[in-house]
C-alpha positions as a Markdown table, in Angstrom:
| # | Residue | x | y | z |
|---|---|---|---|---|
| 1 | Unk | -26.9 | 89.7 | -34.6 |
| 2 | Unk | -26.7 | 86.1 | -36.4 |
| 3 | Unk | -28.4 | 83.2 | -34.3 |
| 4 | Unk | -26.3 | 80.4 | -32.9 |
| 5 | Unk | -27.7 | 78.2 | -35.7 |
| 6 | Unk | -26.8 | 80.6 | -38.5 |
| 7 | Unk | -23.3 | 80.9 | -37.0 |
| 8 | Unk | -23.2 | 77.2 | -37.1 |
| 9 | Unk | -24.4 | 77.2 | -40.7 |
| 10 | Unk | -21.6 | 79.9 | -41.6 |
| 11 | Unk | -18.8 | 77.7 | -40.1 |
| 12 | Unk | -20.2 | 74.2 | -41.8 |
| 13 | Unk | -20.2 | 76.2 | -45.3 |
| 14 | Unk | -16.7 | 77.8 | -44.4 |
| 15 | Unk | -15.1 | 74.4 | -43.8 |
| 16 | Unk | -16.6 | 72.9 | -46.5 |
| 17 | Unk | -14.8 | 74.3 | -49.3 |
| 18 | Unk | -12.0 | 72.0 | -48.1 |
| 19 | Unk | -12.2 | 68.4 | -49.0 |
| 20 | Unk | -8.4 | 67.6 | -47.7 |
| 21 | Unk | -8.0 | 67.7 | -43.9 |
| 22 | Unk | -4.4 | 69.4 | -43.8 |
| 23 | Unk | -6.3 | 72.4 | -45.4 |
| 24 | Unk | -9.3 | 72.0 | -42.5 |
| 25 | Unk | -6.3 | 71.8 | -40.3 |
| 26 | Unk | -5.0 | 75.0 | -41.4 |
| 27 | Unk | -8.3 | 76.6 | -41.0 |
| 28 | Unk | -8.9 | 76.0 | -37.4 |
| 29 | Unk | -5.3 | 77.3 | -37.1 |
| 30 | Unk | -5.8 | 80.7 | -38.8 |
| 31 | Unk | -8.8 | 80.5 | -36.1 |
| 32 | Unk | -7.1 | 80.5 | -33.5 |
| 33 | Unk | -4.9 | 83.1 | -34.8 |
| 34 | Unk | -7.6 | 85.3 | -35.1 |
| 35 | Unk | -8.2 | 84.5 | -31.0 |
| 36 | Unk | -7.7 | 87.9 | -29.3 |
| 37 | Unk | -4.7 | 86.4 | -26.4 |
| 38 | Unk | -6.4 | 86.6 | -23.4 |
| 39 | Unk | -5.2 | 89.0 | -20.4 |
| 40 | Unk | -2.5 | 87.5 | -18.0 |
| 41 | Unk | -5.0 | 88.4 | -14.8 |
| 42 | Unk | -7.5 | 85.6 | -16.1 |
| 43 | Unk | -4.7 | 82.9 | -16.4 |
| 44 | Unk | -5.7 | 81.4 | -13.2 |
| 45 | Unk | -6.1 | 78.2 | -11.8 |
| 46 | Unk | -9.9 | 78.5 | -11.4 |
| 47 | Unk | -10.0 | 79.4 | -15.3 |
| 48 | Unk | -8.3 | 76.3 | -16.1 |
| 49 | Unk | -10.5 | 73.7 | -17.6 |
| 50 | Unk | -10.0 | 70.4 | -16.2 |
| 51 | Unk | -9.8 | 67.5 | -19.1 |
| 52 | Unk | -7.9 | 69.4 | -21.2 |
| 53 | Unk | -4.3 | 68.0 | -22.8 |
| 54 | Unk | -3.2 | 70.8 | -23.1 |
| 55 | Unk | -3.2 | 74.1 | -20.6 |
| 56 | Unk | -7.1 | 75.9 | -21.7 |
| 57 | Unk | -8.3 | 79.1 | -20.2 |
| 58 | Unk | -12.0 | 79.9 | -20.3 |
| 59 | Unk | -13.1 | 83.3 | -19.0 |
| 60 | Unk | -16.6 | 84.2 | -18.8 |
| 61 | Unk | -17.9 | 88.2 | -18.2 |
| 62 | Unk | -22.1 | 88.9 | -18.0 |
| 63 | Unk | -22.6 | 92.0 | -19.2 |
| 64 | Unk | -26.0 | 93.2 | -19.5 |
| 65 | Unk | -27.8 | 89.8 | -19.5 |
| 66 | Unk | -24.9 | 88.5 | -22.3 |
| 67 | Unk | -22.4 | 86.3 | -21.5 |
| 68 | Unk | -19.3 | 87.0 | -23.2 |
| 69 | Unk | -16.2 | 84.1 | -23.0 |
| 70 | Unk | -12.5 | 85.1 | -23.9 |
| 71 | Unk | -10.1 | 81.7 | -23.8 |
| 72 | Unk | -6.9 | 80.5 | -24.6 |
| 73 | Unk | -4.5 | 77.4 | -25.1 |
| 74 | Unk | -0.5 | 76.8 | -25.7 |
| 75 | Unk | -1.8 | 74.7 | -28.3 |
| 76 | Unk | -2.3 | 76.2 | -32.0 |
| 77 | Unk | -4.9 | 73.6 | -32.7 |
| 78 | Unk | -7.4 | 73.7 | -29.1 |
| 79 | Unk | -6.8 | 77.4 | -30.1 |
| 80 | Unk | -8.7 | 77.2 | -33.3 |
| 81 | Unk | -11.6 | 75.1 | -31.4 |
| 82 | Unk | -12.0 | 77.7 | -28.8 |
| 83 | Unk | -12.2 | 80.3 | -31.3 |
| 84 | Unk | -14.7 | 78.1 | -33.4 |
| 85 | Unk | -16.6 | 77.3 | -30.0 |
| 86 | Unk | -16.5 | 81.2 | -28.5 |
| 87 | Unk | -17.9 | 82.5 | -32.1 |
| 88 | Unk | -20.8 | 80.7 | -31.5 |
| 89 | Unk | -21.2 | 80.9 | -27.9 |
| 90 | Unk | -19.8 | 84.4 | -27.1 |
| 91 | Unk | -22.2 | 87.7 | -26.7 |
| 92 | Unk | -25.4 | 85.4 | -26.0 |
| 93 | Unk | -27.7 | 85.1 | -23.2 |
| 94 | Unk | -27.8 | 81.9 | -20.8 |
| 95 | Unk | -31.0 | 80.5 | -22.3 |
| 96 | Unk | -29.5 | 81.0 | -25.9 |
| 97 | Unk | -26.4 | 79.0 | -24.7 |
| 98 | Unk | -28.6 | 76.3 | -22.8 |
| 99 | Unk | -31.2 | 75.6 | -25.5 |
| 100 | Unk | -28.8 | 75.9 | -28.4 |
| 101 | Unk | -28.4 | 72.2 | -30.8 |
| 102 | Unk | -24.8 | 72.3 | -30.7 |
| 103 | Unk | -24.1 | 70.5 | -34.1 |
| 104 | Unk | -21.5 | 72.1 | -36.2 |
| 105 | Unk | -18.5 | 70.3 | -34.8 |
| 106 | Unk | -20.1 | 67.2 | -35.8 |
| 107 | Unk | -21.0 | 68.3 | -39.3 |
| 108 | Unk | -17.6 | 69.5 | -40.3 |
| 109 | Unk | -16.3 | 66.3 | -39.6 |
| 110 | Unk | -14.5 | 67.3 | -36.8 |
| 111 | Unk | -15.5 | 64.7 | -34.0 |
| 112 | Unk | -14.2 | 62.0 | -36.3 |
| 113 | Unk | -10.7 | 63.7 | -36.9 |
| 114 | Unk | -9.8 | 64.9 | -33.3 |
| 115 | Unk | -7.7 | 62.7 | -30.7 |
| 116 | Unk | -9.8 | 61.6 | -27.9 |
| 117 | Unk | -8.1 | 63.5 | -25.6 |
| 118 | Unk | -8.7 | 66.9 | -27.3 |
| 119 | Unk | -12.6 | 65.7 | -27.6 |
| 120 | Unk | -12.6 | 65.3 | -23.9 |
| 121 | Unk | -11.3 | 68.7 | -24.2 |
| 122 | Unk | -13.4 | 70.4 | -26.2 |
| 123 | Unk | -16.9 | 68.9 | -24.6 |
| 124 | Unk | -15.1 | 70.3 | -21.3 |
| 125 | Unk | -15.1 | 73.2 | -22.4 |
| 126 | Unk | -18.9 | 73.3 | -23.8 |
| 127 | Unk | -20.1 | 72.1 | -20.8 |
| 128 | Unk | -18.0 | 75.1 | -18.7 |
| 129 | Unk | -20.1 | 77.4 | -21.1 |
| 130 | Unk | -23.0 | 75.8 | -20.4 |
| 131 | Unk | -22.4 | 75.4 | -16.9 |
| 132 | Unk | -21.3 | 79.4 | -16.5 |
| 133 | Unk | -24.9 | 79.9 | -18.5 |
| 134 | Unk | -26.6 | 78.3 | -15.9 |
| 135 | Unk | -25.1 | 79.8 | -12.9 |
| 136 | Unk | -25.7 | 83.5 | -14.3 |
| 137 | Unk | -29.5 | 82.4 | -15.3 |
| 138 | Unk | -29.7 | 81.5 | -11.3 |
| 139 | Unk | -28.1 | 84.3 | -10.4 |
| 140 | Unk | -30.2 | 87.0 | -12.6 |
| 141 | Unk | -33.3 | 85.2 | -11.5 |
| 142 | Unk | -32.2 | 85.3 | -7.6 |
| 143 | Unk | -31.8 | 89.3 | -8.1 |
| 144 | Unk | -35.2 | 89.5 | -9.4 |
């Protein structure tokens, strides 16, 4: 499996080949095409993240010392960061989530192109990650 920094590497290289932002745009959309729709059962107000413009689910499964994340948004374009965001984040272990140098979104030219309220978003959603990696980390370690 690919480390979070060569996942990051893959998606700065992907995006770019595209000098034009409508063709970034179009990208992140196919992205979030790509995002398998998440359950109906994990639409729940406690899987909401707050911040958000638009309506974001983030759910989060540890299965043998891996957190995996499945997520969703009514809105084509958060879904295409959430897919972007859980390719890098999903299927990793809480201290490979904590310690991780999240940098890509930056580096794609992203942070400069998004509305402030979908920044808001998408750092709400990183820290919910980050947050969910933390709280498993305690729990493992409490079992121990």
């Amino acid at each position: 499996m690919q480390t979070i920094e060569q996942v990051q590497e893959e998606i700065i290289d992907e995006f770019s080949m595209f000098d034009d932002w409508m063709d970034k745009y179009a990208l992140i959309i196919d992205q979030g095409n790509s995002l398998e729709p998440l359950d109906e059962k994990y639409k729940t107000p406690e899987n909401i993240i707050e911040g958000c413009q638009s309506r974001v689910w983030l759910h989060s499964e540890y299965i043998d010392g891996k957190l995996h994340f499945r997520a969703e948004s009514d809105a084509v374009i958060v879904k295409g960061l959430l897919a972007l965001v859980l390719k890098v984040f999903s299927g990793r272990t809480p201290d490979e989530i904590n310690e991780a140098k999240l940098h890509f979104l930056e580096d794609i030219g992203l942070t400069e192109h998004l509305s402030p309220t979908r920044s808001n978003g998408l750092l709400a959603v990183i820290k919910q990650i980050r947050f969910y990696a933390i709280a498993y980390k305690a729990k493992e370690q409490q079992s121990k």
